[in-house]
C-alpha positions as CSV (number, residue, x, y, z in Angstrom):
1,X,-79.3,74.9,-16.8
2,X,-79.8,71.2,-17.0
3,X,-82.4,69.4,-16.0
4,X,-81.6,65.6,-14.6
5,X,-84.7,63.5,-15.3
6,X,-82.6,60.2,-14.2
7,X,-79.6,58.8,-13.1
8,X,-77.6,55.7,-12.7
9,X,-74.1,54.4,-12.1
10,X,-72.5,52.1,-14.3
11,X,-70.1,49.7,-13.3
12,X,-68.1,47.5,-15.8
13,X,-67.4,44.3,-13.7
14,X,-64.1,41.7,-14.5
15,X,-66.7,39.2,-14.0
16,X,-70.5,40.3,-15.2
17,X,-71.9,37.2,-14.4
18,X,-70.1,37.3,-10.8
19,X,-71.8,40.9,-10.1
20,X,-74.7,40.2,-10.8
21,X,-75.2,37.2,-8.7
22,X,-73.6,39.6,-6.3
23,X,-76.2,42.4,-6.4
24,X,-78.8,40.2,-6.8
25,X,-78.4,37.3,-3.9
26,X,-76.4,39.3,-1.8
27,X,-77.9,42.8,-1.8
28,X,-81.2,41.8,-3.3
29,X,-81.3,44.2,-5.7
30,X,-84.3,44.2,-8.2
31,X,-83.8,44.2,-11.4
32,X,-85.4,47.4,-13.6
33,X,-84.5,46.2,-16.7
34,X,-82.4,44.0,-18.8
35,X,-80.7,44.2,-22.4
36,X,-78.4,42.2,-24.8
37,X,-77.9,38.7,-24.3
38,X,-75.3,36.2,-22.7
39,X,-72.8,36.8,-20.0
40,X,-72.1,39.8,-20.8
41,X,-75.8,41.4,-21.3
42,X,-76.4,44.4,-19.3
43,X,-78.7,44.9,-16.0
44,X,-80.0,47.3,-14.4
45,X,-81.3,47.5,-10.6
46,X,-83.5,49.9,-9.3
47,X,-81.1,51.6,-6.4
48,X,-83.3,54.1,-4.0
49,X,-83.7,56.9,-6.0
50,X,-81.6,55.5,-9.1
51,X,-79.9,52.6,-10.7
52,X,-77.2,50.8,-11.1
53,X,-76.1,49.1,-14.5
54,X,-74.1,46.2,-14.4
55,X,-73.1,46.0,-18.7
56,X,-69.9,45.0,-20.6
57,X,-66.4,43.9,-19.6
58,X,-63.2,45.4,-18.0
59,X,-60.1,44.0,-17.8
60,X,-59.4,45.5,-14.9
61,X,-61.4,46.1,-11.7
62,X,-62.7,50.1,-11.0
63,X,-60.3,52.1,-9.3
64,X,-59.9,52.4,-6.0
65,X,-61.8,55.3,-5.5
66,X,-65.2,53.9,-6.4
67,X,-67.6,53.4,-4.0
68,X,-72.1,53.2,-3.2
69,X,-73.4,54.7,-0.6
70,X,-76.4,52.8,0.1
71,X,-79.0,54.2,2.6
72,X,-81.4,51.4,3.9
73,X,-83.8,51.5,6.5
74,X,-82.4,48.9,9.2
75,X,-78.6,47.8,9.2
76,X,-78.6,45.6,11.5
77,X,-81.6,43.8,9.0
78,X,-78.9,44.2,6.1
79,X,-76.0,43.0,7.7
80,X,-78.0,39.5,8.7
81,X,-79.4,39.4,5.0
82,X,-75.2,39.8,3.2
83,X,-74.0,37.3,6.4
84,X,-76.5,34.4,4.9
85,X,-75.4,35.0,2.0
86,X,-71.7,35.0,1.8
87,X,-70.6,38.0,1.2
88,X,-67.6,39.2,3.3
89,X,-68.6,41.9,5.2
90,X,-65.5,45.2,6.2
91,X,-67.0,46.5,8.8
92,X,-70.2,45.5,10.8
93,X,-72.9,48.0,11.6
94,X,-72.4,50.7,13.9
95,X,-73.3,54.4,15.1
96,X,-70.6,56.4,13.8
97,X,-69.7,59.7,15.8
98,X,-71.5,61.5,13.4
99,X,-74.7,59.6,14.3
100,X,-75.6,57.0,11.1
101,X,-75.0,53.6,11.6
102,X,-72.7,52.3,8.5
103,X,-71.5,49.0,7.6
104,X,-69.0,48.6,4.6
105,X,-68.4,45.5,2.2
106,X,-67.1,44.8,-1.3
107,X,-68.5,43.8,-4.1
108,X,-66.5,40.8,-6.2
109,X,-64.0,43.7,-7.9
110,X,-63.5,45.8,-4.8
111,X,-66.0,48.5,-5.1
112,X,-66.5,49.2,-1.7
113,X,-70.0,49.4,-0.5
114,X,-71.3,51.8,2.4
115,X,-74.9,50.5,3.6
116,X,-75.8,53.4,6.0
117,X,-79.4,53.5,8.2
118,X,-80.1,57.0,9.1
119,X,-81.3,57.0,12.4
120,X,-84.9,58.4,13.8
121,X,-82.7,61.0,16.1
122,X,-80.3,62.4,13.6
123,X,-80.8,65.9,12.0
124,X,-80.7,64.3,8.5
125,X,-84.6,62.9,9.2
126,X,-85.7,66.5,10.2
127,X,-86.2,69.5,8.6
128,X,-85.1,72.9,10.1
């Protein structure tokens, strides 16, 4: 068996400097900790229940099957705070059939970014 005291997702961004301004201004991520120095030194943002490191170089951008899900408690909040600054939002917010309200956006290599609000009514708040 094996026991998972943490986790986190690492990204290696074209651009480090670029990401970080993005996960910072535009989602308002805080920062948990830092390492290295210059442009390329690594970050890492508290994210809910784990984090997110931001470290290194790629020449290339992730591939296209990379993506966040991002739960937050208001959408509608979110989507005002990216709007202000900058960042190219998808899709808006809105109730999906399934009953969460999602908005998408990118981040400055792609990685598509799913802010969902779970909703006081749907199951996922509730224990059977």
């Amino acid at each position: 068996m094996m026991h998972v005291l943490s986790s986190r997702i690492l990204l290696r961004p074209t651009d480090p400097e670029r990401s970080r301004r993005f996960y910072e201004d535009v989602l308002g991520l805080q920062i948990y900790r830092e390492f290295g120095t210059g442009p390329d030194r690594g970050t890492v943002y508290f994210l809910g229940g784990g984090f997110l490191e931001i470290s290194g170089r790629s020449d290339t951008p992730p591939g296209p099957g990379a993506a966040l899900w991002l739960q937050v408690s208001d959408a509608k909040a979110a989507y005002g705070h990216v709007l202000s600054h900058g960042a190219a939002v998808e899709r808006p917010p809105r109730r999906e059939p399934w009953g969460l309200v999602e908005m998408w956006l990118t981040d400055p290599d792609g990685v598509r970014i799913a802010v969902v609000e779970v909703p006081e009514d749907h199951p996922l708040r509730h224990r059977p």
